[in-house]
LUMFI-56617 format. One record per residue (C-alpha): residue in three letters; x, y, z; residue number from 1. Coordinates in Angstrom, 3 decimals, decimal comma, always signed. Last residue first. Layout:
% residues N
+-----+----------+----------+----------+-----+
! res !        X !        Y !        Z !   n !
+-----+----------+----------+----------+-----+
! Ala !        X !        Y !        Z ! NUM !
...
+-----+----------+----------+----------+-----+
***
This chain:
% residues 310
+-----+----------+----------+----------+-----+
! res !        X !        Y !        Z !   n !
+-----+----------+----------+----------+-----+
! Unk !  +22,383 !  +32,314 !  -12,509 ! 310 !
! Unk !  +24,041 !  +33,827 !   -9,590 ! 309 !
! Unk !  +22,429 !  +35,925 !   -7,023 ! 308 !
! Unk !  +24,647 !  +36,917 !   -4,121 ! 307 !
! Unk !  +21,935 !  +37,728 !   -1,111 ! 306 !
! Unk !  +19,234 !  +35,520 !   -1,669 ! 305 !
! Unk !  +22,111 !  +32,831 !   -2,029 ! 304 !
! Unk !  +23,735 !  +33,883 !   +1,046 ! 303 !
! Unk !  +20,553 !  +32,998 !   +2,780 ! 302 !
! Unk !  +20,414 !  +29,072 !   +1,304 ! 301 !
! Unk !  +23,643 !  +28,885 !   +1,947 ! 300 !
! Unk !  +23,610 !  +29,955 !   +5,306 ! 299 !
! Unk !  +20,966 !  +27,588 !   +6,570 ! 298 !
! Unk !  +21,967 !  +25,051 !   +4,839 ! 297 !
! Unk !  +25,464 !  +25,582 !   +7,267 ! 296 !
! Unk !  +22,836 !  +25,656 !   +9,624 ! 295 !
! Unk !  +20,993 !  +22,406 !   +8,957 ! 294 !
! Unk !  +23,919 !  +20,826 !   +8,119 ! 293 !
! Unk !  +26,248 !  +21,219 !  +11,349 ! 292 !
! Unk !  +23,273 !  +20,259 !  +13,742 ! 291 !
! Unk !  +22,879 !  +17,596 !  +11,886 ! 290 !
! Unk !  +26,355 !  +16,472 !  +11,722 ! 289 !
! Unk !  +26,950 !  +17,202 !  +15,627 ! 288 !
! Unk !  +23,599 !  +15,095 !  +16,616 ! 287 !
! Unk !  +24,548 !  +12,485 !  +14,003 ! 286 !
! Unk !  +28,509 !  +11,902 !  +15,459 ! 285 !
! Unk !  +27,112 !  +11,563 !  +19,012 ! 284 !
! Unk !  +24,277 !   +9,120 !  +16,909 ! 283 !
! Unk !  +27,235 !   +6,743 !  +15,595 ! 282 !
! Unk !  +28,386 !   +6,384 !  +18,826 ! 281 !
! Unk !  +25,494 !   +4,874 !  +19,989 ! 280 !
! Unk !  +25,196 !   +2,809 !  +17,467 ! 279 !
! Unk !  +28,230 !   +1,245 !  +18,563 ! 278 !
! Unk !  +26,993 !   +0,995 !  +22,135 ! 277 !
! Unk !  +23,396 !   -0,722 !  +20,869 ! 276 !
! Unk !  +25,094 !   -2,600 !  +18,671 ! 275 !
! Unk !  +27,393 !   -3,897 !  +22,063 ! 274 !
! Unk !  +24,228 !   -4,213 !  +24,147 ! 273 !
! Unk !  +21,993 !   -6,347 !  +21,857 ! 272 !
! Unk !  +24,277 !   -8,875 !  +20,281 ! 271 !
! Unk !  +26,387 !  -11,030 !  +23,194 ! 270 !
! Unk !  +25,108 !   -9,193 !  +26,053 ! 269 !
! Unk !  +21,497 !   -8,920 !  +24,986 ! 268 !
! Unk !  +21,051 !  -12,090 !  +23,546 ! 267 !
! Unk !  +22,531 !  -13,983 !  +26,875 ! 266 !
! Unk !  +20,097 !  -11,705 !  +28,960 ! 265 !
! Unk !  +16,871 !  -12,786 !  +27,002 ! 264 !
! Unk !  +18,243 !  -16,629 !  +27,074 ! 263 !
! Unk !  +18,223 !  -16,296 !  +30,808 ! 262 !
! Unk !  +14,630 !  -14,560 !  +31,256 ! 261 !
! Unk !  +13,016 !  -17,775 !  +29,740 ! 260 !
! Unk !  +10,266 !  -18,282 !  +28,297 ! 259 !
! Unk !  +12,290 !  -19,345 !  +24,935 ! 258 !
! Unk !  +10,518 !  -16,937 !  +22,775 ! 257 !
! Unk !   +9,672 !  -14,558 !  +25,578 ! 256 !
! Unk !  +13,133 !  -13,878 !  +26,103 ! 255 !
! Unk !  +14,463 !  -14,009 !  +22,595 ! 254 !
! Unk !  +11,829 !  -11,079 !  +22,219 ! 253 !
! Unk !  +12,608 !   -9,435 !  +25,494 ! 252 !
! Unk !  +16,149 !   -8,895 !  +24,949 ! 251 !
! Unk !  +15,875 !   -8,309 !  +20,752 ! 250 !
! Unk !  +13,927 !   -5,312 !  +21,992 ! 249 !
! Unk !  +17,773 !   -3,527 !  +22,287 ! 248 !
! Unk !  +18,029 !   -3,913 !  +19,038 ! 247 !
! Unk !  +14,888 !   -2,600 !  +17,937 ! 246 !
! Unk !  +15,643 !   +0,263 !  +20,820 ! 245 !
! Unk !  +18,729 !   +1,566 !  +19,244 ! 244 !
! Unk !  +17,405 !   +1,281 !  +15,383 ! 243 !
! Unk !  +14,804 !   +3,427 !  +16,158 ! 242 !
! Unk !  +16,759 !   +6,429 !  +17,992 ! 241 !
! Unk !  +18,772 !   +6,461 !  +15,044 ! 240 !
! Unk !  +16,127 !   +6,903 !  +12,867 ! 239 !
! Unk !  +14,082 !   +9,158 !  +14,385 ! 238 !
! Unk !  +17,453 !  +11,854 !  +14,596 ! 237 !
! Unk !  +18,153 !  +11,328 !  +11,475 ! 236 !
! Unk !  +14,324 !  +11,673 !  +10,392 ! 235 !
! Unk !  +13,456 !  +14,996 !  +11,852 ! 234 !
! Unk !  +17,202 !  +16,988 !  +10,691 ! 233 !
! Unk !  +16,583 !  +15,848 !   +6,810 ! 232 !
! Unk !  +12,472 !  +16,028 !   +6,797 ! 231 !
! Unk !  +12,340 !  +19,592 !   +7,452 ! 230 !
! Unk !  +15,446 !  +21,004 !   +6,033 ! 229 !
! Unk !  +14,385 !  +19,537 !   +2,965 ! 228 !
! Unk !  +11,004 !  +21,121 !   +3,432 ! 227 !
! Unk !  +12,651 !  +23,924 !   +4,162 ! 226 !
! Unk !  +14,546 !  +24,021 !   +0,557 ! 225 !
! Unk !  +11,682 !  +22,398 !   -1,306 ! 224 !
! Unk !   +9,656 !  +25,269 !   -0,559 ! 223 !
! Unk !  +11,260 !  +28,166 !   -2,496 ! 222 !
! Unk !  +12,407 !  +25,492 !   -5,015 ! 221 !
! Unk !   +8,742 !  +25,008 !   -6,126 ! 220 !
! Unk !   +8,632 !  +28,593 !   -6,606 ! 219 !
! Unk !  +11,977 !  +28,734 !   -8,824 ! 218 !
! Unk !  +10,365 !  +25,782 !  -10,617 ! 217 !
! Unk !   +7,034 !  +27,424 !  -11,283 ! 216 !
! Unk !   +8,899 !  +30,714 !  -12,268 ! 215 !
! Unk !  +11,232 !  +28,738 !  -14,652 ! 214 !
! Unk !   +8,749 !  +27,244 !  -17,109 ! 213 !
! Unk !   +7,076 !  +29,927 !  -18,149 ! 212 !
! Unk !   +9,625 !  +32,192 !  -17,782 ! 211 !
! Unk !  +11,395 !  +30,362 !  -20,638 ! 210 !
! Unk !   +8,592 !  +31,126 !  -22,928 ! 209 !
! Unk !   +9,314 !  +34,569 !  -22,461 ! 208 !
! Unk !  +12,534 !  +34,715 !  -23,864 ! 207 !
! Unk !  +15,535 !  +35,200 !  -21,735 ! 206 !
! Unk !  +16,706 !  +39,025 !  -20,725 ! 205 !
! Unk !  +17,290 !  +38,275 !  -16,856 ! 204 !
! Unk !  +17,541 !  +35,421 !  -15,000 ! 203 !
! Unk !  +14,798 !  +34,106 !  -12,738 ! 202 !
! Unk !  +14,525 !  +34,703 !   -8,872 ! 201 !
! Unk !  +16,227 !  +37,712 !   -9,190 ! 200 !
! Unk !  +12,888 !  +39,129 !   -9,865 ! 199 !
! Unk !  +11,963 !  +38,258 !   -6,095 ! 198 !
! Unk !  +14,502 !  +40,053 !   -4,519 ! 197 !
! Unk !  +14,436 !  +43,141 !   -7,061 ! 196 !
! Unk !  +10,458 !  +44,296 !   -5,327 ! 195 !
! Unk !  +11,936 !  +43,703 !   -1,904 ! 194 !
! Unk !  +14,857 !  +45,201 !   -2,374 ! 193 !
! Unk !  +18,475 !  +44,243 !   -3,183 ! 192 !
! Unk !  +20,126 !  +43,461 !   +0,115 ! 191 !
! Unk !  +17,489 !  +43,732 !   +2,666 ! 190 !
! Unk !  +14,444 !  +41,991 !   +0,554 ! 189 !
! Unk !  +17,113 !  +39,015 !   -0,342 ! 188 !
! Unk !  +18,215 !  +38,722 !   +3,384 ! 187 !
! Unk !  +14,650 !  +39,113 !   +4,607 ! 186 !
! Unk !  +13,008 !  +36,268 !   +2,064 ! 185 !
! Unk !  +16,114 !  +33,976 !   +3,049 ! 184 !
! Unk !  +15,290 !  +34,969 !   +6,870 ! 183 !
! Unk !  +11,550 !  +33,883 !   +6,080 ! 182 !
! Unk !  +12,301 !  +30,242 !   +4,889 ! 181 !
! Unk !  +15,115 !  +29,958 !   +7,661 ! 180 !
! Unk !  +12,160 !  +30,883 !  +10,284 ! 179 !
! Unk !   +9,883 !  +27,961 !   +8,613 ! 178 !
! Unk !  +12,759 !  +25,631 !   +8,495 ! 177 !
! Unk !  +13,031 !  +26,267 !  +12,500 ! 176 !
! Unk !   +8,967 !  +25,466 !  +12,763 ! 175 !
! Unk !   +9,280 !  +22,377 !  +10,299 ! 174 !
! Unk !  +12,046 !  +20,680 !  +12,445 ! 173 !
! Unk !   +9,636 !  +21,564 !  +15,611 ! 172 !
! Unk !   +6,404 !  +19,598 !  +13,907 ! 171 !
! Unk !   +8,350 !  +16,888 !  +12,315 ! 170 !
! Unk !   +9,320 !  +15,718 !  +15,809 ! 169 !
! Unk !  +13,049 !  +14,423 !  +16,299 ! 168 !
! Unk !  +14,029 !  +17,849 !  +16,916 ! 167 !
! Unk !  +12,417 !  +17,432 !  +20,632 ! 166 !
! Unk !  +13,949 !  +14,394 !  +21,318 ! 165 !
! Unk !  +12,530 !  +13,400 !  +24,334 ! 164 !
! Unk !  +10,514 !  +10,436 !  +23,084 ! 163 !
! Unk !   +6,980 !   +9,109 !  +24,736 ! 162 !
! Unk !   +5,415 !   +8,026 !  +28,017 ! 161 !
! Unk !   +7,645 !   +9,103 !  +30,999 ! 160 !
! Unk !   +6,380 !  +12,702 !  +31,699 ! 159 !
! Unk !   +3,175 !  +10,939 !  +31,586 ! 158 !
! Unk !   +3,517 !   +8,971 !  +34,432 ! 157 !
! Unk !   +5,717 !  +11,831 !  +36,193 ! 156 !
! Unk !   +2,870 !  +14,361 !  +36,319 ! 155 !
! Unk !   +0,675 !  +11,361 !  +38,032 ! 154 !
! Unk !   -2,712 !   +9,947 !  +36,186 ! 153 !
! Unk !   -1,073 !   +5,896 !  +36,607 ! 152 !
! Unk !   -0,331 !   +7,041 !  +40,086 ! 151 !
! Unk !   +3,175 !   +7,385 !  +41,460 ! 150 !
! Unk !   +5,644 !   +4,678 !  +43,380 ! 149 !
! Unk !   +8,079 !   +7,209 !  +44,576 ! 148 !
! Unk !  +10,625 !   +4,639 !  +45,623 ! 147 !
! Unk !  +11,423 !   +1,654 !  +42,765 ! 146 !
! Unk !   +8,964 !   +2,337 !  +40,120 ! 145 !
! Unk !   +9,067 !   +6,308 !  +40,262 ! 144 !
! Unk !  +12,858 !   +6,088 !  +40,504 ! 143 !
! Unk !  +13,302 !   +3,729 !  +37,683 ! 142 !
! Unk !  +11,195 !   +5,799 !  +35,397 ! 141 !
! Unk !  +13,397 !   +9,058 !  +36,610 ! 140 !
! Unk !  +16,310 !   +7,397 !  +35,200 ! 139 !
! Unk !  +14,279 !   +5,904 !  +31,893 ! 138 !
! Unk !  +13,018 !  +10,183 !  +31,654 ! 137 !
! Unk !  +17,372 !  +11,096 !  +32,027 ! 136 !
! Unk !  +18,458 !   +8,839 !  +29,519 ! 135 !
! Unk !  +20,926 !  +11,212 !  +27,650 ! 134 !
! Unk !  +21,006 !  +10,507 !  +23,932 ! 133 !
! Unk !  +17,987 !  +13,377 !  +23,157 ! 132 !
! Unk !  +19,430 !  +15,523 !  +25,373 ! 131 !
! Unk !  +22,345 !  +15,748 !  +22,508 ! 130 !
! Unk !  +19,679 !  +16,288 !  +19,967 ! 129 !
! Unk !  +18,900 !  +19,658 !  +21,412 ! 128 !
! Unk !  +21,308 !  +20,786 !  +22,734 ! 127 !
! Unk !  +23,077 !  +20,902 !  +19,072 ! 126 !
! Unk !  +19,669 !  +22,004 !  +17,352 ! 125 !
! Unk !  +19,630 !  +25,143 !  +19,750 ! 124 !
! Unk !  +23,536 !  +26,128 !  +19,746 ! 123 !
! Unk !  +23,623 !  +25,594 !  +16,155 ! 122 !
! Unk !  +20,368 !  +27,814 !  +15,540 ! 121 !
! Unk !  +21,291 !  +30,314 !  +17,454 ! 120 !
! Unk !  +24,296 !  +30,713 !  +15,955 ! 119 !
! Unk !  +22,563 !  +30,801 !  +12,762 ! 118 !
! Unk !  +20,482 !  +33,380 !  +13,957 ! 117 !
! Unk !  +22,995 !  +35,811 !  +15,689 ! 116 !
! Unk !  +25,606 !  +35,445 !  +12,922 ! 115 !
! Unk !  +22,848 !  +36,785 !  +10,129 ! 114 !
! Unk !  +23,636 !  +40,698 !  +10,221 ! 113 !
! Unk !  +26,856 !  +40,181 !  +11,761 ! 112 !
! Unk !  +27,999 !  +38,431 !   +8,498 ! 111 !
! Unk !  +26,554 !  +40,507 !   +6,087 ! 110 !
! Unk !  +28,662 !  +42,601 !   +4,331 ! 109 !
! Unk !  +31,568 !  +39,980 !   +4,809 ! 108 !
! Unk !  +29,900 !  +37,838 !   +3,069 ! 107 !
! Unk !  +26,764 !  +35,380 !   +3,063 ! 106 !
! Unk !  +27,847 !  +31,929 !   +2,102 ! 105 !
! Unk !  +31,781 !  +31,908 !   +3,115 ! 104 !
! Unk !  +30,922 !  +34,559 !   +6,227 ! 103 !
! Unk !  +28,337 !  +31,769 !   +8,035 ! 102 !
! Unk !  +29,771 !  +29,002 !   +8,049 ! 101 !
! Unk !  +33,524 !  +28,771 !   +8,545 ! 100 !
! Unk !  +33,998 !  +32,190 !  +10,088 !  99 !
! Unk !  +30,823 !  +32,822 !  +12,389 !  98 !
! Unk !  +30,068 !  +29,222 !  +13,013 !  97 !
! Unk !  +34,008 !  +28,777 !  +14,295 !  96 !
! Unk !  +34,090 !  +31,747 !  +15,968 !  95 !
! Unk !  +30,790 !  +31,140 !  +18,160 !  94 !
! Unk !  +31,773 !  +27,763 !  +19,103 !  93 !
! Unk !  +35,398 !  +28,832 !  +20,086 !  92 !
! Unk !  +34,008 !  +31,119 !  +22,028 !  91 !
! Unk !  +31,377 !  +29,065 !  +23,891 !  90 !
! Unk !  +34,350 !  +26,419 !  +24,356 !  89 !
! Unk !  +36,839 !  +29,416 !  +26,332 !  88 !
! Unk !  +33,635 !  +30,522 !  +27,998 !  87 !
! Unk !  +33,664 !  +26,611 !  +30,146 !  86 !
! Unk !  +36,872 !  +27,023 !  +30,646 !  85 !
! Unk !  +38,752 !  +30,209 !  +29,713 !  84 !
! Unk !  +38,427 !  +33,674 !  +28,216 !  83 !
! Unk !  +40,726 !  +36,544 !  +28,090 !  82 !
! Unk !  +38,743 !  +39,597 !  +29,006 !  81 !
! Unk !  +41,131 !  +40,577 !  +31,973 !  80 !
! Unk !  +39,388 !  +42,380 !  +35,035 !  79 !
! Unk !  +36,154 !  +39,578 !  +34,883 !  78 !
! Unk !  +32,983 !  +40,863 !  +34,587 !  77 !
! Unk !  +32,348 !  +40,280 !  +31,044 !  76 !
! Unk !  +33,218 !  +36,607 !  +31,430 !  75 !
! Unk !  +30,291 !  +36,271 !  +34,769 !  74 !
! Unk !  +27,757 !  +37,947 !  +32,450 !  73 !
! Unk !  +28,717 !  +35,638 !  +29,523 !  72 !
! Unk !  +28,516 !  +32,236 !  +31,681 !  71 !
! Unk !  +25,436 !  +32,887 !  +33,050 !  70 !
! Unk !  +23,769 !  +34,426 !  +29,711 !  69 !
! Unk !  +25,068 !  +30,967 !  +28,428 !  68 !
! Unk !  +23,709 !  +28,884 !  +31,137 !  67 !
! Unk !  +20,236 !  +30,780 !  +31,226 !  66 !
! Unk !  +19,508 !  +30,566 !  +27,747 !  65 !
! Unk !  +20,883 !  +27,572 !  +26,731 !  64 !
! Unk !  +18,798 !  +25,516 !  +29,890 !  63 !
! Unk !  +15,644 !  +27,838 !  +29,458 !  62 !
! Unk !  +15,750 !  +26,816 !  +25,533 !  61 !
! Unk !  +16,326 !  +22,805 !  +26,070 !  60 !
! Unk !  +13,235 !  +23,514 !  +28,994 !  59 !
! Unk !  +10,882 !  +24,775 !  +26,875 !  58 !
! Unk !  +11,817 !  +22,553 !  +24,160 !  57 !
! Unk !  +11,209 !  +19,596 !  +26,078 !  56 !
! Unk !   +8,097 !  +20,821 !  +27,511 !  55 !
! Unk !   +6,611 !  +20,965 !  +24,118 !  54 !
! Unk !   +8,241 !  +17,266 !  +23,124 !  53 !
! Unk !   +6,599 !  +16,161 !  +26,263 !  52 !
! Unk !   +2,895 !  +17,765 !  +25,451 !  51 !
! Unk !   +2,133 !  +21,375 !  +26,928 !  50 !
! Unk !   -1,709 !  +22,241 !  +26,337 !  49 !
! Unk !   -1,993 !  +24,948 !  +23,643 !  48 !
! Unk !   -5,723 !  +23,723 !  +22,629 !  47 !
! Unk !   -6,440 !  +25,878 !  +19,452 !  46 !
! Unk !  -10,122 !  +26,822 !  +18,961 !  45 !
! Unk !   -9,758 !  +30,097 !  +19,188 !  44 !
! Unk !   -7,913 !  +30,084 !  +22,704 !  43 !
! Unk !   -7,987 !  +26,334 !  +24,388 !  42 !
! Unk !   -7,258 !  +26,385 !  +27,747 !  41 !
! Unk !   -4,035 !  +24,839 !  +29,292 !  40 !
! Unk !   -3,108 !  +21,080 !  +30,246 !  39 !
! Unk !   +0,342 !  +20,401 !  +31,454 !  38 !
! Unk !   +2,307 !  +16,787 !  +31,067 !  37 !
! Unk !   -0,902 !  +16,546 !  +27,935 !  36 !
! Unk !   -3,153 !  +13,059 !  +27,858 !  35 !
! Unk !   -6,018 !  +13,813 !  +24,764 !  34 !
! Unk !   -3,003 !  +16,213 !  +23,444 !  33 !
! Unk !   -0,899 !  +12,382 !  +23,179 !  32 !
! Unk !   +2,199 !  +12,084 !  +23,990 !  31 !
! Unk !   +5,221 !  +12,752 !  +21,037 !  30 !
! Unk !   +6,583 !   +9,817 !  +19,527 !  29 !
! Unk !   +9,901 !   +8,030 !  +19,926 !  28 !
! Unk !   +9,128 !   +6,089 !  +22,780 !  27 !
! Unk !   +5,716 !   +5,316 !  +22,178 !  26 !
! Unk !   +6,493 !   +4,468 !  +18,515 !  25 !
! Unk !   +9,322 !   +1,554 !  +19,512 !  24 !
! Unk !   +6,869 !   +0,375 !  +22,376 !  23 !
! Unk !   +4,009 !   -0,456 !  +19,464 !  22 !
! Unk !   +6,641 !   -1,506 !  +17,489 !  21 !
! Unk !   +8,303 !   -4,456 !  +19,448 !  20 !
! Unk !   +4,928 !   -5,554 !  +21,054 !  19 !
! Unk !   +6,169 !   -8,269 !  +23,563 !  18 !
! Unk !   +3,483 !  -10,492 !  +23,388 !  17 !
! Unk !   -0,013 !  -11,387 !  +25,016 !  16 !
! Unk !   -1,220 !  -15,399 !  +25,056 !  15 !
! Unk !   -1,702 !  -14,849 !  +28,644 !  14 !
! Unk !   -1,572 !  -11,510 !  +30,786 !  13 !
! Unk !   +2,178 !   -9,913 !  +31,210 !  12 !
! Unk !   +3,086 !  -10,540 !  +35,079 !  11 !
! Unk !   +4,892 !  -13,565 !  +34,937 !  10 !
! Unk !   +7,205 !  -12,666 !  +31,478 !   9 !
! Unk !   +7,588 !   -8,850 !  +32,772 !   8 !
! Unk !   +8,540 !  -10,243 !  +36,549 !   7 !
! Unk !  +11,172 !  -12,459 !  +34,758 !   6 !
! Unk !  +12,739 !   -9,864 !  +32,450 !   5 !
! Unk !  +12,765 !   -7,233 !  +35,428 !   4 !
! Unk !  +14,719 !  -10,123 !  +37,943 !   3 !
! Unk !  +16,924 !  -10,803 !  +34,517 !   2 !
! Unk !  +17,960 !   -7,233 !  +34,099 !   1 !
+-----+----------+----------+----------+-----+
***
C-alpha cells in the first residue's frame, strides 16, 4: 500500500487532489453509453449497447441459471431423492420462501401460483447484492496493471470503471418493481376478475363523496408500492457501498495532506481498515435483509390483491 500511495502522490500532476467524490460516483455508478463494455446498434432510436451494470446482470442470471439447473438435473438423477450439499441449501431456500413468505400473504390457494416468482426474485436480488461485496473487477484491476498491461480503449479498461452492483442502479430496482406492479394486477384479475379487481380497490356501499377522495389515493397507492420497492432495495445497497470507500479514501486524503505515504498507511490501519471490516459486515446482513424485504413486499402486496380487506 505505501509503494501505490507514493507512486499516486509523484505521479498525480501539481496542485491536483485526491477527488474523494468524483472516485466515490465512478465506482458506484453505472459507465457511461458514450463508453459501453459491448457496443450494439441502435433499433428505433434506442441504443441497447451493454454497460457494466447490463453485463452484470447478464452474467448474475447465467450464473443462477446454469448452477441451479446444474445442481437440479444432477439431484433428479440420483437413485434416492434425498438431497444433500450444495441441493440440501437450494431446498431449504426454496421451503423457507415458500412457507414463511409466500403462503402467510397469498394462501394456500395460491401458493404455487406465485412461488416461482418470488423465488425468483430472492434467488436473483440475493446473488445479486452478494457479487456486489466480492472484489472481483479491483482483482482483475491489479492484474491488468501488474501483467496484462491493457490499453486505455481495452475491454478490461472499461470493465473496471464503475460499480458492480447491479441492484444498486435505480434503473434494475425499478424493472423488478415494475414486474411486482403487474403480478399484483394478475393476482387480483385471476382471483376475482378483472372487472371486480379494480372495484375492490375502494369499499363498497359508502357515499359518493367518499369515492372522490379514495380513488385518487387508492391510485396513488398503486404506484407508491413499486416505487417504494424502487428506491428501498437501490439506496441500501448505494449506501453501504458509499460509506466503505469514504472511509477507505481517508488513506489518500491524510496522505496527501501530510505528503507523505506513511501517515496515509497509519490512518488506514488504525481507522480506515477496521470501519471498513465492520461495515462490511453490516452489508452481508443488508444484502440478506434486502433481499428478504423486497420479496416478502412482494407477497404482501400480491396477497393483498388477492384477500381484500377494507
Amino acid at each position: 500500500m505505501t509503494m501505490l500511495l507514493q507512486e499516486r502522490l509523484a505521479t498525480e500532476p501539481h496542485g491536483e487532489k485526491f477527488d474523494a467524490g468524483k472516485v466515490i460516483i465512478e465506482h458506484v455508478s453505472n459507465t457511461s453509453v458514450d463508453h459501453p463494455l459491448i457496443r450494439l446498434p441502435k433499433v428505433l432510436g434506442i441504443d441497447f449497447s451493454v454497460t457494466k451494470h447490463v453485463f452484470m446482470l447478464w452474467l448474475v442470471a447465467a450464473v443462477v441459471f446454469v448452477v441451479v439447473t446444474w445442481v437440479v438435473r444432477r439431484y433428479l438423477k440420483q437413485e434416492r431423492l434425498v438431497p444433500s450439499g450444495f441441493m440440501n441449501g437450494l431446498e431449504a431456500v426454496v421451503e423457507f420462501v415458500r412457507d414463511s413468505i409466500v403462503q402467510p400473504n397469498v394462501g394456500k390457494k395460491w401458493v404455487n401460483t406465485w412461488t416461482p416468482l418470488i423465488l425468483t426474485f430472492f434467488v436473483f436480488i440475493l446473488c445479486a447484492n452478494a457479487i456486489g461485496l466480492i472484489p472481483v473487477f479491483e482483482v482483475v484491476a491489479l492484474f491488468d496493471r501488474w501483467v496484462l498491461h491493457s490499453g486505455d480503449d481495452s475491454f478490461i479498461k472499461h470493465l473496471l470503471h464503475g460499480g458492480t452492483t447491479a441492484t444498486a442502479n435505480f434503473n434494475v430496482t425499478a424493472a423488478l418493481a415494475t414486474i411486482t406492479f403487474g403480478a399484483i394486477i394478475i393476482a387480483g384479475s385471476k382471483a376475482h376478475g378483472p372487472i371486480k379487481h379494480w372495484k375492490n380497490m375502494v369499499p363498497h356501499g359508502l357515499a359518493w363523496p367518499i369515492y372522490v377522495l379514495l380513488i385518487p389515493i387508492e391510485i396513488m397507492g398503486m404506484f407508491v408500492r413499486p416505487f417504494a420497492l424502487t428506491m428501498r432495495l437501490a439506496a441500501n445497497m448505494t449506501g453501504g457501498h458509499i460509506a466503505i470507500l469514504a472511509i477507505l479514501s481517508f488513506v489518500f486524503i491524510f496522505a496527501e495532506m501530510f505528503g507523505r505515504a506513511v501517515a496515509g498507511v497509519g490512518v488506514g490501519l488504525a481507522v480506515s481498515v477496521p470501519l471498513a471490516v465492520g461495515i462490511s459486515g453490516l452489508e452481508i446482513i443488508v444484502v440478506l435483509v434486502q433481499a428478504y424485504v423486497f420479496t416478502l413486499l412482494t407477497a404482501v402486496f400480491i396477497g393483498m390483491a388477492i384477500h381484500v380487506h377494507h
